[in-house]
C-alpha positions as CSV (number, residue, x, y, z in Angstrom):
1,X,-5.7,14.5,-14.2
2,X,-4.4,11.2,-12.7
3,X,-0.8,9.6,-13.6
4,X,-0.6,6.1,-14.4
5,X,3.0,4.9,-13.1
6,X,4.0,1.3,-13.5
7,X,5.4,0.2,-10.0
8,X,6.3,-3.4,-9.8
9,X,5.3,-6.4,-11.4
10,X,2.9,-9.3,-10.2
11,X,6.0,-11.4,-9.8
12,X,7.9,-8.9,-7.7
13,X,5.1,-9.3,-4.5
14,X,3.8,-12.1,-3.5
15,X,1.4,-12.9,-1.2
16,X,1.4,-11.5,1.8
17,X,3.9,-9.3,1.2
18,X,4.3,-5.4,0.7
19,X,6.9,-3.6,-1.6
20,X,7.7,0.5,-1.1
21,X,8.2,2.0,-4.7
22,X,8.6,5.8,-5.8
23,X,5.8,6.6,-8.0
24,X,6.5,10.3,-9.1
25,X,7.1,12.3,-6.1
26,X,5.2,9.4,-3.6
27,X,6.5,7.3,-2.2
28,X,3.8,4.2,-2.3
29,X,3.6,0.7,-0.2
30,X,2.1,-1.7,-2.9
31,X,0.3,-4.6,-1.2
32,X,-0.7,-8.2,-2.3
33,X,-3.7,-9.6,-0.1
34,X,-4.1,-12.9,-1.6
35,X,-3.8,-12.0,-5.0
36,X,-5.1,-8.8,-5.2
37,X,-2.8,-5.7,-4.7
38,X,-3.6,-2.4,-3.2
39,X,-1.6,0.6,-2.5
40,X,-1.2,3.3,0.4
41,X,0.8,5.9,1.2
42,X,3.9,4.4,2.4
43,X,4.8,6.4,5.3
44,X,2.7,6.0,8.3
45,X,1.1,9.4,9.4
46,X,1.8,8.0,13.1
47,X,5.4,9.0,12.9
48,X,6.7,8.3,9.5
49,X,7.3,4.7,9.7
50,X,7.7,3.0,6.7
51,X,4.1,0.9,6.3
52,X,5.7,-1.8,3.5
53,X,8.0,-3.1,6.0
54,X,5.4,-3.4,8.2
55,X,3.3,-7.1,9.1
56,X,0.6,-8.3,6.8
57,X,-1.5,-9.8,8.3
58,X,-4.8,-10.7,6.0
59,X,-5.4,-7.5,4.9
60,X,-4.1,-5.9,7.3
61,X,-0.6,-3.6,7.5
62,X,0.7,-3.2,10.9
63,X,3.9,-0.5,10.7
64,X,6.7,-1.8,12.1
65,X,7.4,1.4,14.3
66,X,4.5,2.2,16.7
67,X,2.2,-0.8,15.8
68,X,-0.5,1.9,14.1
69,X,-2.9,-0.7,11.5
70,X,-4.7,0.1,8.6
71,X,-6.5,-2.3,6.5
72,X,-5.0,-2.3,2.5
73,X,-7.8,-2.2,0.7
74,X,-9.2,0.8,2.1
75,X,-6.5,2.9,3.8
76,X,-9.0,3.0,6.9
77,X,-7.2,2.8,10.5
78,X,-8.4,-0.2,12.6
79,X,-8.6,1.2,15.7
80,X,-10.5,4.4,14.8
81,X,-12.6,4.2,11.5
82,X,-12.6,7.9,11.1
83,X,-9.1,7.7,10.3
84,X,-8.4,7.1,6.8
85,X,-4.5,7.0,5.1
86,X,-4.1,7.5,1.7
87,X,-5.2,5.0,-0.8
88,X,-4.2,5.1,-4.5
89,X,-6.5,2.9,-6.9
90,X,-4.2,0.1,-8.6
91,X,-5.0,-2.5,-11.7
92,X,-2.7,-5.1,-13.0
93,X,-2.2,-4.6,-17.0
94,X,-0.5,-8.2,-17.9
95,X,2.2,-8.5,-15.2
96,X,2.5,-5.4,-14.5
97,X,1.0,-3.3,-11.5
98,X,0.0,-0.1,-12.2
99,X,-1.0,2.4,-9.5
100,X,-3.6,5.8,-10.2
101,X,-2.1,9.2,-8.7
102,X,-3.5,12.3,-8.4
């Protein structure tokens, strides 16, 4: 059954910007792409960079270690499409974000 977990709220990433949280034994980078916000896993499977840190860039997170990319919204790696990072499903309930784990 999925865990709801309050992460942040609205106020706490603007946009452009990414925030790591802990969400019960995750550890999640929570994105806002122009008002929207959408949530990886937030270590890079490259070599465990930490993808909030990294550039975003539209919609697009580039880790700050090794320069891997993944677009936000769908966890998808933009070099090769068959790769596909973790994405958690996240809505916004008042000001605060809330992010779905498994």
């Amino acid at each position: 059954m999925p865990q709801s977990v309050r992460v942040a709220t609205v106020g706490e990433i603007p946009p452009g910007t990414g925030k790591e949280v802990v969400a019960g034994d995750a550890i999640v980078a929570v994105f806002n792409c122009d008002g929207q916000f959408h949530a990886l896993d937030g270590i890079c499977p490259h070599s465990g960079g930490p993808l909030a840190e990294g550039q975003l860039t539209g919609c697009t997170v580039t880790c700050p270690w090794h320069g891997w990319q993944f677009d936000v919204r769908t966890g998808v790696n933009c070099l090769n499409p068959r790769m596909q990072h973790t994405n958690y499903p996240v809505r916004v309930d008042g000001t605060d974000i809330i992010v779905e784990l498994p």
